[in-house]
Each structure stands twice: as C-alpha cells, then as structure tokens.
N, C-alpha and C positions, 0 to 999 in steps of 0.2 A: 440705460440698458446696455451701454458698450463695455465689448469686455476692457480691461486693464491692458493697455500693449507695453510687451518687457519690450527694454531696448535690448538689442544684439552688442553692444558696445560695453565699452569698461570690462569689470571683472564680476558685475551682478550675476549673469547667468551660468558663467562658468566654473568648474571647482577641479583642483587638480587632482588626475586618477594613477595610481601608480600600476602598472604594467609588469608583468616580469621580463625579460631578457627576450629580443626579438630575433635572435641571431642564427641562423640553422646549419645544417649542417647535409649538404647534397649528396647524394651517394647515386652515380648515374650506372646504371648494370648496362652488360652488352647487350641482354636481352629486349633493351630500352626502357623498360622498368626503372623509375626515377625514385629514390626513399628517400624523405627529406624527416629530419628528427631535431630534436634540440641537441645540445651538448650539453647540457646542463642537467645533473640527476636531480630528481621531484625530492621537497622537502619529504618534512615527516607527514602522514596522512597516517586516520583510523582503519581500521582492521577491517571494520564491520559498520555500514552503515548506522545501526543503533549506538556505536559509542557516542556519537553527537547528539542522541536524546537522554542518554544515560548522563553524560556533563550537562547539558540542560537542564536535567532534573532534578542533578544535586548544586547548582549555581543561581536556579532561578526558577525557580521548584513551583512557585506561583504564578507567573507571566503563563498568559494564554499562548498554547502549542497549536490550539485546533479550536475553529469556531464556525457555527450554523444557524442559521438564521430560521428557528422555526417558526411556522405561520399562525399561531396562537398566541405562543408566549415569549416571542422574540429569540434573542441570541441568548446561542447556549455554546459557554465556557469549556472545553477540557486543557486544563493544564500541561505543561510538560513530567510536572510530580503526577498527575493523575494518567495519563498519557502512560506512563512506564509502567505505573503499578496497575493499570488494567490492562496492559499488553502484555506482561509478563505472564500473569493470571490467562489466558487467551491461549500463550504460546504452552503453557501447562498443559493445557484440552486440551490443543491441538497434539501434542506429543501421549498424552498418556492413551489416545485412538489410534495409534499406530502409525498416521499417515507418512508420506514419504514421497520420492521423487515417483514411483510408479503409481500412488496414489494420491497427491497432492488435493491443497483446496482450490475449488473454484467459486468463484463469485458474481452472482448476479445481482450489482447494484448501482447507482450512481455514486455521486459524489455525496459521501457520510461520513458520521464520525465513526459508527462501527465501520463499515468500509474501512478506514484508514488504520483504526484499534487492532484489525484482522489483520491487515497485512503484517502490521508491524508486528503481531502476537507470530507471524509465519517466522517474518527472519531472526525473533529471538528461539526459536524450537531450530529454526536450518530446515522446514518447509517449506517447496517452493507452491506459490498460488498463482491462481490468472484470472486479474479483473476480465469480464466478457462485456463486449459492446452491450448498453441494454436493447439495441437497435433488433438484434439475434432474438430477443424473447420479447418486445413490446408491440415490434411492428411487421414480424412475419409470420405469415399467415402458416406456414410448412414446418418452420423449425428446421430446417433440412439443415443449415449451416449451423445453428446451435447442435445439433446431431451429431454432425461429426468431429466437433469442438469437441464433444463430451468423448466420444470413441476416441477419439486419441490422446484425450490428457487422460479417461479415465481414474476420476475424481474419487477420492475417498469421503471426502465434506465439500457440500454444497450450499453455499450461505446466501441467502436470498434478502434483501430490505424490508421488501413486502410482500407477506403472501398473498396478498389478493391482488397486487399487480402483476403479479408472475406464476400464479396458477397453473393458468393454460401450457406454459410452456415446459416447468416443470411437470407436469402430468404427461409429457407428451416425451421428455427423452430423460427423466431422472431416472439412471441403473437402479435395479433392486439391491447393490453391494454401495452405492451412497449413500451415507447420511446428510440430512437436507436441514440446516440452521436456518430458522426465519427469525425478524427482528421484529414487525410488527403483523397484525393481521396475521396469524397462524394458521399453516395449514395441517389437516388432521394427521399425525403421525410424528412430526415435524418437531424436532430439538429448540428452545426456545434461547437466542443469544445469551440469555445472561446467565443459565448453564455455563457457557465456555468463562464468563468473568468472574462466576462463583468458587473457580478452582483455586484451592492454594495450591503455589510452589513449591518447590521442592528441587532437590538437589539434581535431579536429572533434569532440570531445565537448562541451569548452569553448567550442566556437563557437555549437552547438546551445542550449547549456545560457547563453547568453548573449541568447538568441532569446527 
C-alpha cells in the first residue's frame, strides 16, 4: 500500500521549460515611484479572446473544449466546433435584444456549460456580462447585496441555471425592464435557454464582433 517514491536525482523528474527574456528595464522617478518594464515588445497576440476558440474550432473541431459531469448520465461533451456554433447563435439573441454596456447580462449560475456558452455568446455580440457569486442568491436571507448588484449593472437579460434554485431571489430584486433566461426548472414568465441557441446568424453578429 506505499506510494511509489520518485527519486529527486537524475533527469526523471525534471523537463526543461523555456522562459522568455528576464532582463528589465528600471526607471527610478524623483517622485520615488520606481517603473520597471521589459525591453522587449510582446509578440504577435489575438484581438479578441474568441480568436483562440475560433482556430480551435476549425483545427480540432472535435476535441472536447468544455466538459460536465452530470449525475444521471455521466459526462457530457461540448466540442470546440460545437462551442462556436452554439456561442455564435447566443451572441445573435443576445444582440438582436438590444443589450449593451448600460444594459448588459447578468448571470446567476455556477459552474455550466450554458454558463460558459453565455459568456462567450456575450464577447462574440461586444456585450459585457457579470457571473454573480451564487452565495448573493442561495444563501442570503435579504438579498440586499444582490440588490444593489442588480441597481448598478442594471441588467437587460438575466440568466438563471435553475429556476427553482433561484426563485426566491429573483422574485425578490428581478427589474420589471429585465428579461429573465432559465436553463432548467422554469419560472413562469421566464425565456427558456434554448431560445437564445435557436437563433441563426446573421451578418450583424459579425459586424459587432468586428467592433
């Protein structure tokens, strides 16, 4: 029953990591204010966080991007090809509703694959969203900080997991000018996710997402 002990010795445990340039460059002000920078200007880098699922998607289009362990019927698969073309679709809803920086979405959920499909449907539209702790709606009794969460991003779309896990708290501070997306367990009124995946694209998604 012991474990395996690696030796620290030889070259088993070790592999060589290559670093870039450690060399900086000090810039001391009179004000005492010390800057310290590289010298070195940053390769080439993406635009946009999505270009990296966008080459994913067309290099390895079937390799799992996103994976969840559900309690009935085990792990469930989204691709990187699947990943794009249900984000894109997402980022469609979410732009043909108007939202925007004064209206953004927010989000009440844990760790999901819609949770993750949403965000990235936000930054292909150039909507900005805000995961909310579920701490704010599961286990306060007041709501008082989800309250003013909500008062100050004032939310256009509010996307919920579950509607029966988040009832209470949505009934308690969801504006009358948000619309409210649940994923499972629906609450009456309530936009049902695959609404937003149902949408095809179109050319103003790519125009946004060019913005």
């Amino acid at each position: 029953g012991k474990a395996p002990r690696i030796s620290m010795k030889g070259s088993a445990p070790y592999r060589k990591v290559r670093f870039g340039p450690s060399d900086v460059v000090v810039d001391r002000r009179p004000d005492g204010s010390i800057l310290v920078r590289s010298p070195h200007p940053l390769g080439q880098y993406p635009e946009r966080m999505t270009e990296l699922l966008d080459y994913w998607a067309r290099h390895a289009s079937y390799r799992t991007f996103l994976a969840q362990r559900e309690p009935k019927w085990g792990w469930r698969n989204v691709t990187y090809a699947e990943a794009q073309f249900f984000a894109r679709r997402i980022g469609q809803a979410l732009l043909n509703r108007g939202l925007s920086v004064e209206n953004p979405v927010l989000i009440l959920s844990g760790n999901e694959i819609e949770h993750a499909l949403l965000g990235i449907g936000c930054m292909y539209a150039g909507i900005p969203y805000a995961p909310v702790s579920t701490a704010y709606s599961l286990m306060s009794t007041d709501f008082s900080e989800l309250r003013h969460i909500f008062e100050l991003l004032t939310p256009g779309l509010v996307y919920v997991s579950d509607g029966a896990k988040y009832e209470r708290a949505i009934r308690a501070v969801l504006p009358p000018y948000a619309e409210l997306v649940v994923n499972i367990n629906s609450i009456p009124g309530a936009t049902p996710f695959a609404d937003l995946v149902n949408t095809d694209p179109n050319d103003s998604l790519d125009a946004a997402y060019a913005q």
